[in-house]
TISE-912224 format. One record per residue: x, y, z of N, C-alpha, C, O, CB in turn; residue in one letter. Coordinates in nm, 3 decimals, decimal comma, m for minus. Last residue first. Glycine has a CB too. Example, Ala and Ser with C-alpha at 12.3 -4.5 7.8 and 13.67 -1.06 7.14 Angstrom:
# TISE-912224
{{1,285; m0,225; 0,708}; {1,367; m0,106; 0,714}; {1,290; 0,003; 0,787}; {1,341; 0,114; 0,804}; {1,408; m0,060; 0,572}; S}
{{1,319; m0,569; 0,780}; {1,230; m0,450; 0,780}; {1,320; m0,330; 0,780}; {1,424; m0,332; 0,846}; {1,131; m0,447; 0,905}; A}
//
This chain:
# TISE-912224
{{24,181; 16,201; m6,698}; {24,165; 16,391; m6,695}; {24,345; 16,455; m6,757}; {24,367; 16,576; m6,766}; {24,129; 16,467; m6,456}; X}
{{23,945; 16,017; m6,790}; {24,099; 16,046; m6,776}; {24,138; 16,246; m6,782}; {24,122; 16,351; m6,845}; {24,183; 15,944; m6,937}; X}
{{23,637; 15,983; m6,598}; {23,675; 16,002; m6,757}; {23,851; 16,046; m6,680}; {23,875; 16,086; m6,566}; {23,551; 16,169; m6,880}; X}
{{23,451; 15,993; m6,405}; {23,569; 15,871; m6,428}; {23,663; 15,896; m6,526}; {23,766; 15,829; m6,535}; {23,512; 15,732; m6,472}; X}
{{23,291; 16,171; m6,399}; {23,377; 16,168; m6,327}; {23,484; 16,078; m6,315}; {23,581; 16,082; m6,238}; {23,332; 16,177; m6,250}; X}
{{23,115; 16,127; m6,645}; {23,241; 16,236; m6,669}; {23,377; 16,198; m6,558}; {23,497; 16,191; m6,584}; {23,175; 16,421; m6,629}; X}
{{23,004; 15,917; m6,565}; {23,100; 15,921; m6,681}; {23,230; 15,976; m6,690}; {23,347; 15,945; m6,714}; {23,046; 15,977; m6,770}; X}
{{22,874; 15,986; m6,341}; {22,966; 15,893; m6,308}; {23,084; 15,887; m6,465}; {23,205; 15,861; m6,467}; {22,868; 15,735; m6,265}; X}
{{22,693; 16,175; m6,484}; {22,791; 16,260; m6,372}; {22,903; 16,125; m6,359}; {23,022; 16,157; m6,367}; {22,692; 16,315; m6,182}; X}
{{22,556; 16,064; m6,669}; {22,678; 16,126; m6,696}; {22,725; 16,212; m6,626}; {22,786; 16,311; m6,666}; {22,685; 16,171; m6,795}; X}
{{22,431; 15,930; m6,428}; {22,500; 15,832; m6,569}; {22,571; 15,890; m6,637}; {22,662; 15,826; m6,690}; {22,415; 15,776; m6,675}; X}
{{22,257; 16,094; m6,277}; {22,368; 15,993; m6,257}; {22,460; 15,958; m6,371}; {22,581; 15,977; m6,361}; {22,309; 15,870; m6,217}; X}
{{22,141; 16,410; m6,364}; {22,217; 16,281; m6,455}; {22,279; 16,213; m6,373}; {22,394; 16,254; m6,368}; {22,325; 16,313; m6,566}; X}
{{22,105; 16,609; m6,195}; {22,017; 16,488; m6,212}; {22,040; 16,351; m6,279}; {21,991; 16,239; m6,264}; {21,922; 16,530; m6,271}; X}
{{22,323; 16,778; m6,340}; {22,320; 16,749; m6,098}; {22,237; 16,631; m6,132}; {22,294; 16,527; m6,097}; {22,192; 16,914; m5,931}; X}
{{22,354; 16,860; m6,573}; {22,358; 16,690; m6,496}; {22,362; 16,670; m6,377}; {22,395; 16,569; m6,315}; {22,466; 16,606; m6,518}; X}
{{22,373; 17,123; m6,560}; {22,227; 17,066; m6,659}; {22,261; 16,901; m6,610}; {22,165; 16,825; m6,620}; {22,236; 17,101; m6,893}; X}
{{22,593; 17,247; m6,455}; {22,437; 17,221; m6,335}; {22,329; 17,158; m6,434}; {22,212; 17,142; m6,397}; {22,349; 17,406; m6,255}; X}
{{22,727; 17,228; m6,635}; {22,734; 17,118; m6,594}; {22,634; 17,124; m6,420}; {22,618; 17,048; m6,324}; {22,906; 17,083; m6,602}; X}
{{22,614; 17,323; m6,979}; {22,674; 17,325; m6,814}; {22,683; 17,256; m6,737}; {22,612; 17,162; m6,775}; {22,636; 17,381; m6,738}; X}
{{22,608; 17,383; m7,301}; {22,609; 17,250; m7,204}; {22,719; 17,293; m7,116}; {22,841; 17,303; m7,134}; {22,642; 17,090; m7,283}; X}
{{22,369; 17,708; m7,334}; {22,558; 17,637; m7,329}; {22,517; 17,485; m7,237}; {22,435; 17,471; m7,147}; {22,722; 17,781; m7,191}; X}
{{22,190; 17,850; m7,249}; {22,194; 17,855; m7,352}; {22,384; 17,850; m7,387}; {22,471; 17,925; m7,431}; {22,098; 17,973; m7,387}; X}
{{22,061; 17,815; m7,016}; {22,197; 17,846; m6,998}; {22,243; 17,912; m7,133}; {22,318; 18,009; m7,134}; {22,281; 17,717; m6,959}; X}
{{21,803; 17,699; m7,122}; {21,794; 17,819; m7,037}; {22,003; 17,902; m6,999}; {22,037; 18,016; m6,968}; {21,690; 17,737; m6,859}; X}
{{21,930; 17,483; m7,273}; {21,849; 17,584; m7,298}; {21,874; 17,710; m7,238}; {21,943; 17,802; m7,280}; {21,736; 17,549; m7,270}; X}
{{22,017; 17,332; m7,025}; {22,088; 17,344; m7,124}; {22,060; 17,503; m7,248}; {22,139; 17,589; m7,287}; {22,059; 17,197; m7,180}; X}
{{21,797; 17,303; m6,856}; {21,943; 17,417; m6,811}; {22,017; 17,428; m6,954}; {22,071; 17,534; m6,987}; {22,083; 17,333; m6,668}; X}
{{21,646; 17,122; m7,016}; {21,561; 17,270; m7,002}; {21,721; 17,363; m6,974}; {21,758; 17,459; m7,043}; {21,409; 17,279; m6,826}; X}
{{21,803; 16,914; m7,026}; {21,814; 16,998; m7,168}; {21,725; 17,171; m7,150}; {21,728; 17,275; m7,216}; {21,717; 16,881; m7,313}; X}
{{21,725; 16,852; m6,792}; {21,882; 16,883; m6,796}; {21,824; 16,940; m6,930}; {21,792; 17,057; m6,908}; {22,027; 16,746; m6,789}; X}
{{21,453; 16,760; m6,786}; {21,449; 16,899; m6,711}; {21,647; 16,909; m6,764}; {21,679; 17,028; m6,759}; {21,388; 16,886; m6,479}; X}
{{21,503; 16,565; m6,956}; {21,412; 16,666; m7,014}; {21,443; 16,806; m6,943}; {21,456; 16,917; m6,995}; {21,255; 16,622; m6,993}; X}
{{21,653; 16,402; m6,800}; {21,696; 16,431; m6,915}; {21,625; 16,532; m6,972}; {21,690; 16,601; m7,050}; {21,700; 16,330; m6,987}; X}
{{21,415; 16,371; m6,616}; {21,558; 16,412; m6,599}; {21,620; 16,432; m6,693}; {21,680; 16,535; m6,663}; {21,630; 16,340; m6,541}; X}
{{21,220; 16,217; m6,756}; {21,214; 16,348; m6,721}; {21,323; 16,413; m6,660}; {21,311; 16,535; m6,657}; {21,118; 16,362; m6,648}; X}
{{21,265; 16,108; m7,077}; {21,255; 16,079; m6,901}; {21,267; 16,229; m6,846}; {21,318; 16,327; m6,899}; {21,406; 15,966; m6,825}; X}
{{21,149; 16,228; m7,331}; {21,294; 16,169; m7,303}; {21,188; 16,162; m7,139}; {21,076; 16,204; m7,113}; {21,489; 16,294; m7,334}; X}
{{20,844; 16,103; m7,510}; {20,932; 16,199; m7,461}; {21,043; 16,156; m7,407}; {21,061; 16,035; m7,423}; {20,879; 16,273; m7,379}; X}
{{20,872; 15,951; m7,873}; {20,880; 15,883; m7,722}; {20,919; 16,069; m7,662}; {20,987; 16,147; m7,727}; {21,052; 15,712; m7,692}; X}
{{20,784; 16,033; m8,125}; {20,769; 15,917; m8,117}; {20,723; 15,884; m7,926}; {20,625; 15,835; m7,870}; {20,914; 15,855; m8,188}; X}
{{20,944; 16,269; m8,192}; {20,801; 16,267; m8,127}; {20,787; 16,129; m8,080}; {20,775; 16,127; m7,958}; {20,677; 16,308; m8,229}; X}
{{21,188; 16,249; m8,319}; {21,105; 16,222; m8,375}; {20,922; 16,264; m8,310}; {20,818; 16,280; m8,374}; {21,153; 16,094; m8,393}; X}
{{21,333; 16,322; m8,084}; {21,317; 16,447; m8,151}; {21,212; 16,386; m8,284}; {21,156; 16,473; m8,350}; {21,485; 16,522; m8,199}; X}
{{21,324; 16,111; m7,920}; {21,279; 16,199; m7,877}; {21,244; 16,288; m8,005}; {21,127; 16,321; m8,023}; {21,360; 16,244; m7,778}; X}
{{21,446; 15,932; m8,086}; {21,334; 15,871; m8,108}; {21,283; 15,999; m8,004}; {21,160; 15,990; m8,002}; {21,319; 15,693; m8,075}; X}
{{21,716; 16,015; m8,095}; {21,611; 16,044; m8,247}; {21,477; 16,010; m8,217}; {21,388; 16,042; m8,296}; {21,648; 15,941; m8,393}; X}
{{21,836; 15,998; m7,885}; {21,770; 16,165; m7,902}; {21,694; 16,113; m8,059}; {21,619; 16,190; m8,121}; {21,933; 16,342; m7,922}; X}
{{21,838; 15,701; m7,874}; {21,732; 15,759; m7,805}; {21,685; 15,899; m7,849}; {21,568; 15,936; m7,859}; {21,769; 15,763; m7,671}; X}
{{22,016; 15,698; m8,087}; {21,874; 15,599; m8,096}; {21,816; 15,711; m7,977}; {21,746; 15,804; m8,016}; {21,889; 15,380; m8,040}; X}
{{22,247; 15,809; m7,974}; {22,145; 15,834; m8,119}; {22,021; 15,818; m8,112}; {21,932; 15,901; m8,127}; {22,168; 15,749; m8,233}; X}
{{22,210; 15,775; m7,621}; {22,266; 15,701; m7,731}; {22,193; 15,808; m7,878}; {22,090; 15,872; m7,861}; {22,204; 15,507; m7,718}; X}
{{22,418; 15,950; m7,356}; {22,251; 15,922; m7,401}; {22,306; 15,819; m7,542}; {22,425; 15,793; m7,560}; {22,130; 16,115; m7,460}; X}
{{22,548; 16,157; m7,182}; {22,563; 15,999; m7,161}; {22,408; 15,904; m7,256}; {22,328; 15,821; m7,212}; {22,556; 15,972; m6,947}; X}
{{22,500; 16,408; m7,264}; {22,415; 16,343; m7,164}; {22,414; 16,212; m7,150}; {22,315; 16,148; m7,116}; {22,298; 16,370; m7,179}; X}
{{22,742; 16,480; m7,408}; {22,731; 16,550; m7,274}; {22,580; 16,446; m7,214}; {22,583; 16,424; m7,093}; {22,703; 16,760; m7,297}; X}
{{22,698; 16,282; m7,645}; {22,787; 16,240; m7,549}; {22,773; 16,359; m7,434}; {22,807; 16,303; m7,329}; {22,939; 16,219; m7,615}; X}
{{22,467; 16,383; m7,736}; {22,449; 16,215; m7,661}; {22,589; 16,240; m7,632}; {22,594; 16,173; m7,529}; {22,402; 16,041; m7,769}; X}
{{22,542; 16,640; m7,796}; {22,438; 16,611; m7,728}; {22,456; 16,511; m7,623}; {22,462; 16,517; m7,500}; {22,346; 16,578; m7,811}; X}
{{22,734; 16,567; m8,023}; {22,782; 16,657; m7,888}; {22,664; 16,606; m7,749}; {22,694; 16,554; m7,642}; {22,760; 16,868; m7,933}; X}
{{22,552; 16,446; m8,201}; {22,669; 16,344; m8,142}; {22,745; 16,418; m7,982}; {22,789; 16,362; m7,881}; {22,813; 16,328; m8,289}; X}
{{22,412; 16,615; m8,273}; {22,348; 16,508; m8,194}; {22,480; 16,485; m8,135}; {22,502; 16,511; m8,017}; {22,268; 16,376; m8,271}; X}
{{22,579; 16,998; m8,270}; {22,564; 16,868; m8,315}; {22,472; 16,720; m8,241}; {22,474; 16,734; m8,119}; {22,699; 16,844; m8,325}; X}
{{22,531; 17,192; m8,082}; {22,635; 17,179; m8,245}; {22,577; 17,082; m8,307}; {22,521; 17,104; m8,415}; {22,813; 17,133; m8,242}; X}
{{22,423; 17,235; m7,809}; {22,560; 17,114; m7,869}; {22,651; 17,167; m7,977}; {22,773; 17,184; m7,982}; {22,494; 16,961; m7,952}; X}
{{22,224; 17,399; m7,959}; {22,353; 17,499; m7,835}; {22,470; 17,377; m7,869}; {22,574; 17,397; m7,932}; {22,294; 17,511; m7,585}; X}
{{22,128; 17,276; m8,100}; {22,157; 17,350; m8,196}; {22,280; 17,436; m8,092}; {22,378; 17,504; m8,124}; {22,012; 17,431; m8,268}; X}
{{22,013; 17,057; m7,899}; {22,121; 17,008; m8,021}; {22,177; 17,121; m8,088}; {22,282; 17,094; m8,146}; {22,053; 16,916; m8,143}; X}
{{21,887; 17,217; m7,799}; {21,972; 17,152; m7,697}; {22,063; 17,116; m7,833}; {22,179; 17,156; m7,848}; {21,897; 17,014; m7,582}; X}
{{21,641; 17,303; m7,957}; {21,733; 17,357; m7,934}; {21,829; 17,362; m7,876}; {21,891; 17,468; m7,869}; {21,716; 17,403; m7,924}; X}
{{21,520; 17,013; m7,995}; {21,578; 17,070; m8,115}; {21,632; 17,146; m8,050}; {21,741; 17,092; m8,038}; {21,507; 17,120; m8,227}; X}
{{21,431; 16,991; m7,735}; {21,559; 16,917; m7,784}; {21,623; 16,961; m7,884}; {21,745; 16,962; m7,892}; {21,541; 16,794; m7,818}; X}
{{21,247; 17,186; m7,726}; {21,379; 17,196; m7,642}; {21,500; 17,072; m7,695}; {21,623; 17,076; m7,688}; {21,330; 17,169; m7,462}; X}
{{21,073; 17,068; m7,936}; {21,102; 17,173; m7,974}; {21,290; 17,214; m7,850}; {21,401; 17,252; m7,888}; {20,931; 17,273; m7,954}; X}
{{21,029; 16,823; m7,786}; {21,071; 16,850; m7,949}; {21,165; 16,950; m7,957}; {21,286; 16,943; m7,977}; {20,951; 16,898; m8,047}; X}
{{20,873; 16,940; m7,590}; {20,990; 16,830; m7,545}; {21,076; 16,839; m7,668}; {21,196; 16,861; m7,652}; {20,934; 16,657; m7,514}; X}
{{20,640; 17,071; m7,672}; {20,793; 17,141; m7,597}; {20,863; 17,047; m7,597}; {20,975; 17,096; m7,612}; {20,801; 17,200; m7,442}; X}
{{20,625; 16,951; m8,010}; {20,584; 16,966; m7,855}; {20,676; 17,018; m7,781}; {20,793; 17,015; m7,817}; {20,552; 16,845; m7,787}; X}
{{20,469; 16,888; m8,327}; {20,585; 17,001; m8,263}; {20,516; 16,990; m8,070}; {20,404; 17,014; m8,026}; {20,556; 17,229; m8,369}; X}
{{20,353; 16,612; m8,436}; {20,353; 16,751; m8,405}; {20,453; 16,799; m8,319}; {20,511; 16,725; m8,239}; {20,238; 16,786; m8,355}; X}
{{20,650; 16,382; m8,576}; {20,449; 16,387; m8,472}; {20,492; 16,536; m8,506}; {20,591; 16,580; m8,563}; {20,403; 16,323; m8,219}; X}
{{20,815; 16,301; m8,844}; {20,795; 16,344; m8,699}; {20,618; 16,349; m8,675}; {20,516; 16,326; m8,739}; {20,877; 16,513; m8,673}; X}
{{20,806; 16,202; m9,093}; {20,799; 16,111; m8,989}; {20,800; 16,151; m8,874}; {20,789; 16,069; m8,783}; {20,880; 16,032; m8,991}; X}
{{20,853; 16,444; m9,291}; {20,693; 16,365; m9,296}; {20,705; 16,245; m9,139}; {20,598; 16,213; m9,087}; {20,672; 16,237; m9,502}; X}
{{21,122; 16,489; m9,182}; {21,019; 16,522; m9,110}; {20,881; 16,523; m9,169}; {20,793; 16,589; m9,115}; {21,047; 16,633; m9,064}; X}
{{21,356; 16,181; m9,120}; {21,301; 16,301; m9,195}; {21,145; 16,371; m9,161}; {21,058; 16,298; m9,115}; {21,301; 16,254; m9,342}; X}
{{21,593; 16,082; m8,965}; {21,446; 16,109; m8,910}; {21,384; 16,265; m8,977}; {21,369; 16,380; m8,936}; {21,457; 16,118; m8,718}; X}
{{21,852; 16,109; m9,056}; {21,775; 15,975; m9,093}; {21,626; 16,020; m8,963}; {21,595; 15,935; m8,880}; {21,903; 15,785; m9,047}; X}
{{21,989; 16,290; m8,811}; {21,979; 16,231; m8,976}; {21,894; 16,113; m8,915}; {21,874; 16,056; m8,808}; {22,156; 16,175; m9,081}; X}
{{21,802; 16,506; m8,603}; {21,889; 16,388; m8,575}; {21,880; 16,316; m8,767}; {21,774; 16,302; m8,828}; {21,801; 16,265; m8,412}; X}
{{21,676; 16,851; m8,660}; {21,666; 16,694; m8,631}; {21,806; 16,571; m8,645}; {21,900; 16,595; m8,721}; {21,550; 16,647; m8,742}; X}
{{21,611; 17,170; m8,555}; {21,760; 17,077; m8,597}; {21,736; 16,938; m8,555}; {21,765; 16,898; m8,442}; {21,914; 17,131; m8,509}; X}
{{21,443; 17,392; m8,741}; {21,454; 17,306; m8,626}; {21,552; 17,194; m8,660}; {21,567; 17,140; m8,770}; {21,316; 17,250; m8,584}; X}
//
């Protein structure tokens, strides 16, 4: 299962779907850093998801489900994302 550095796993909670789909949202990314930048998100937050600690919001939860289920970052996984639909859409093309 693919955790965020610096959140070693004596410090995770038990394994929960929210966990477990993030771990595999990061492993379709590549990487956290792919992650938090397709979901406009910070480090801090996917670590403190994939720690257990906090679940993500539930928009962010149901986008990593398309992410999953697509098994690729698509861009029907942010119809719910304001924050990285306004990103992308501003971004220099």
């Amino acid at each position: 299962m693919a955790t965020p550095p610096n959140y070693p796993p004596w410090k995770r909670k038990e394994s929960t779907v929210y966990t477990r789909v993030l771990a595999r949202a990061i492993e379709i990314a590549g990487s956290v850093e792919e992650l938090t930048g397709f979901l406009a998100s910070t480090p801090a937050e996917i670590g403190t998801w994939a720690s257990g600690q906090f679940n993500p919001p539930m928009p962010i939860f149901l986008a990593l489900v398309d992410v999953v289920a697509a098994n690729a970052l698509t861009p029907t996984a942010l119809e719910n994302l304001p924050a990285a639909r306004a990103r992308r859409s501003n971004a220099p093309k």
